[in-house]
C-alpha positions in Angstrom: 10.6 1.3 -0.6 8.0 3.0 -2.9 5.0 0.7 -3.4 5.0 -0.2 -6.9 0.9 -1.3 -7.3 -1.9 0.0 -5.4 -4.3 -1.7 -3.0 -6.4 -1.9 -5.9 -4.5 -3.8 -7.9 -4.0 -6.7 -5.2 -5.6 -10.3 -5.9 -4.0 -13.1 -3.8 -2.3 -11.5 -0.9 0.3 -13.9 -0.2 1.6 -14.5 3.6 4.8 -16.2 4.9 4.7 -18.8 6.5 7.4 -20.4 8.7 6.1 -24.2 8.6 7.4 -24.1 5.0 11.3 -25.6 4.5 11.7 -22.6 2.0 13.0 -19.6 3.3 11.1 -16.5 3.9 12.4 -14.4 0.8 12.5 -17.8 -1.1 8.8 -18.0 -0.8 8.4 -14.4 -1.7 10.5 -14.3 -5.0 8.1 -17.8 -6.0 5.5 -15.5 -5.1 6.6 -13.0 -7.5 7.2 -14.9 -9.6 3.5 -16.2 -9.9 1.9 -12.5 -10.2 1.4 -11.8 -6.2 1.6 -7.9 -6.1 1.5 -8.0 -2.6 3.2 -10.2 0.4 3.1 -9.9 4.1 6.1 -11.4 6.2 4.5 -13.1 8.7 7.4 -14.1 11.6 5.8 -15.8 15.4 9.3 -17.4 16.6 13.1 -16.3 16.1 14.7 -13.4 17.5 14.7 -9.8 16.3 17.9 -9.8 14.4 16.8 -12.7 12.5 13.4 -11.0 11.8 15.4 -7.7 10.6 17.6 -9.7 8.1 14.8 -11.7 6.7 12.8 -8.6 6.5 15.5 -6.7 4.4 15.9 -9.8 2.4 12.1 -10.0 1.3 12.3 -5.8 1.0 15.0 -6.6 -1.8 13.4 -9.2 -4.1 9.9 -6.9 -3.6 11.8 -3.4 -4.2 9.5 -2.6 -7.3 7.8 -5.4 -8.1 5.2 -5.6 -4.5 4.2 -4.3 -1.8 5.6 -5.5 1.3 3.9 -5.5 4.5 5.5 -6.8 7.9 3.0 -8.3 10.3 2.9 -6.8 14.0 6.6 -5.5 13.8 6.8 -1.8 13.5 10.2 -1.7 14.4 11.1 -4.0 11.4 9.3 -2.5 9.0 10.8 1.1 9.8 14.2 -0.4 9.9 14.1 -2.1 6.2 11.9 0.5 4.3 8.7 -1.8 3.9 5.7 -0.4 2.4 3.5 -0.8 5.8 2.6 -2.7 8.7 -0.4 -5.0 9.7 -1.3 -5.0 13.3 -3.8 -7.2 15.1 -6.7 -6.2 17.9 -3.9 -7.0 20.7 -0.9 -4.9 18.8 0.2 -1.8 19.6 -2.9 0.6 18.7 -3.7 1.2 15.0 -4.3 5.0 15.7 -0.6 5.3 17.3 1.4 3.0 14.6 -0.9 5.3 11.7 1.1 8.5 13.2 4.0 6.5 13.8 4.3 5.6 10.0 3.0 8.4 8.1 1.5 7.6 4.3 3.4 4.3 4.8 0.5 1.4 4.3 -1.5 0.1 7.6 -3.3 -3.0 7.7 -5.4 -4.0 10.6 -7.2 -7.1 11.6 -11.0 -7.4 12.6 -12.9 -9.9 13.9 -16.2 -9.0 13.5 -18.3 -5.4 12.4 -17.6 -3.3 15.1 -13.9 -4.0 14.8 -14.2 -3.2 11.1 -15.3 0.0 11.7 -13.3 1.1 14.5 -10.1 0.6 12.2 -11.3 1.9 8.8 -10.6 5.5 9.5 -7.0 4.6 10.5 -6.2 1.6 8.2 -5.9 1.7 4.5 -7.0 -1.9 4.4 -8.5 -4.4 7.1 -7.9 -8.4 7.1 -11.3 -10.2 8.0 -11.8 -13.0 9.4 -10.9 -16.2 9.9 -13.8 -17.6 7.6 -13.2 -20.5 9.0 -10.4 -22.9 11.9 -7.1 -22.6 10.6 -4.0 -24.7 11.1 -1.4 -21.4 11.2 -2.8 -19.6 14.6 -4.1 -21.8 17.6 -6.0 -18.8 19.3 -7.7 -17.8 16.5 -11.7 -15.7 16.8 -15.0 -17.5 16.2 -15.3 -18.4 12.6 -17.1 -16.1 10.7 -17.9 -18.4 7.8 -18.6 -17.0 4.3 -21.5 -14.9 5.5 -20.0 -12.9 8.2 -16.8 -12.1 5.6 -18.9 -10.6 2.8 -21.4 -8.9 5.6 -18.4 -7.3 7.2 -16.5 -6.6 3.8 -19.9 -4.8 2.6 -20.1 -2.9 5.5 -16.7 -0.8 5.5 -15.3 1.4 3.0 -11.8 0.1 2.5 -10.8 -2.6 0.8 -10.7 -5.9 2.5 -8.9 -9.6 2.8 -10.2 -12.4 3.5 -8.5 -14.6 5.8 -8.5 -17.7 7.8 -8.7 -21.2 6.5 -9.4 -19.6 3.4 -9.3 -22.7 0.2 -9.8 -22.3 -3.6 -13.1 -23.5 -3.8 -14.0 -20.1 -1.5 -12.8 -17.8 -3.9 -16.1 -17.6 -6.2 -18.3 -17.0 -3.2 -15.9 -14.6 -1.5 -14.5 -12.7 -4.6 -17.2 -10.5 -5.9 -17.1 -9.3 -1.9 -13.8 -8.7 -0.8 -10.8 -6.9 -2.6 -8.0 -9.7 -1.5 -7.8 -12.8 -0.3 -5.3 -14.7 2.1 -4.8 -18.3 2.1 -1.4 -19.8 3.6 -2.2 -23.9 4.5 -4.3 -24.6 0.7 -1.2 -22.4 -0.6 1.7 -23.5 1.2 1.4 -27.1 2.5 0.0 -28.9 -0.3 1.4 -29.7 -4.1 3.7 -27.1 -5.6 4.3 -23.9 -4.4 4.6 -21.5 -7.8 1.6 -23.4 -9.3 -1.0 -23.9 -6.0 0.4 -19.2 -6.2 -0.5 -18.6 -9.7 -3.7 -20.7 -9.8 -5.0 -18.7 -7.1 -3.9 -15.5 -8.5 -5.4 -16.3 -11.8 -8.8 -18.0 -10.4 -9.3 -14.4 -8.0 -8.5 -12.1 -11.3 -11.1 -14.2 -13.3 -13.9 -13.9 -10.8 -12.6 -10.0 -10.3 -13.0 -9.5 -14.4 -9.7 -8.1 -14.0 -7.6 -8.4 -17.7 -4.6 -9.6 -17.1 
């Protein structure tokens, strides 16, 4: 795949999320749909054939219209074409999968500012967080609340997502801080799906100033 947006032009970074009854690449043409311009399969359980197939699945409905990232799986993101990969602190080491992937997009997850600076040389984007307890990962990091985002987010150089229990009514104090923000159970769980998507998308854009 060629990425058809930059980092830049990210807003709502939408995530998969397997609680949902819709499937993977179901979710992510919805997403689409509602303006996301970039989306992250996110897959815990299943086995790796599955993972491939859904992967190549999202890969079509994004082929020009997102970027697509695959969480932790480097192998499935090579074998489908995605635009990058997003590792966490217990994945195989950012600096490795960076020379293992080339130009391709890496995103790397930090807990905290010493994390964040460790993988800003390497990653062209970092997740922070969680800003708060979320439902989606049981062995999730201290919360780092609104504060510790923005402190981190203001301390690196590249852009940044905010992620973690993230709800609407954060996005005016996180916004003007961070270049993206994540939020799966507000998004996902709750009311409908293409309308919880674009109202997010719209509210970041707003507090951005970015025209539409």
């Amino acid at each position: 795949m060629s990425a058809p947006y930059g980092l830049e032009h990210v807003n709502y970074y939408y995530l998969t999320d397997e609680r949902m009854d819709l499937a993977p690449a179901e979710q992510v043409e919805i997403a689409v749909e509602a303006g996301v311009r970039m989306v992250q399969y996110r897959c815990k359980s299943g086995s790796t054939r599955r993972m491939y197939e859904e992967a190549l699945q999202i890969a079509k409905v994004c082929e020009g219209r997102a970027i697509f990232i695959v969480n932790d799986r480097l192998d499935i993101a090579l074998a489908v074409g995605a635009d990058g990969v997003h590792v966490g602190q217990n994945d195989l080491p950012y600096h490795v999968v960076r020379k293992l992937i080339g130009e391709k997009i890496l995103g790397v997850s930090t807990h905290n500012i010493r994390q964040a600076r460790s993988a800003q040389g390497p990653a062209d984007y970092i997740g922070v967080g969680p800003l708060r307890a979320t439902k989606t990962k049981k062995d999730h990091d201290p919360e780092l609340g609104v504060e510790g985002v923005v402190e981190i987010a203001e301390e690196v150089a590249v852009p940044c997502a905010a992620i973690g229990g993230v709800t609407e009514r954060d996005i005016e104090s996180l916004s003007p801080h961070v270049d993206m923000i994540c939020a799966v159970s507000s998004v996902t769980r709750c009311g409908d799906l293409f309308h919880n998507i674009k109202r997010f998308e719209e509210k970041i854009r707003k507090v951005k100033e970015v025209p539409l």
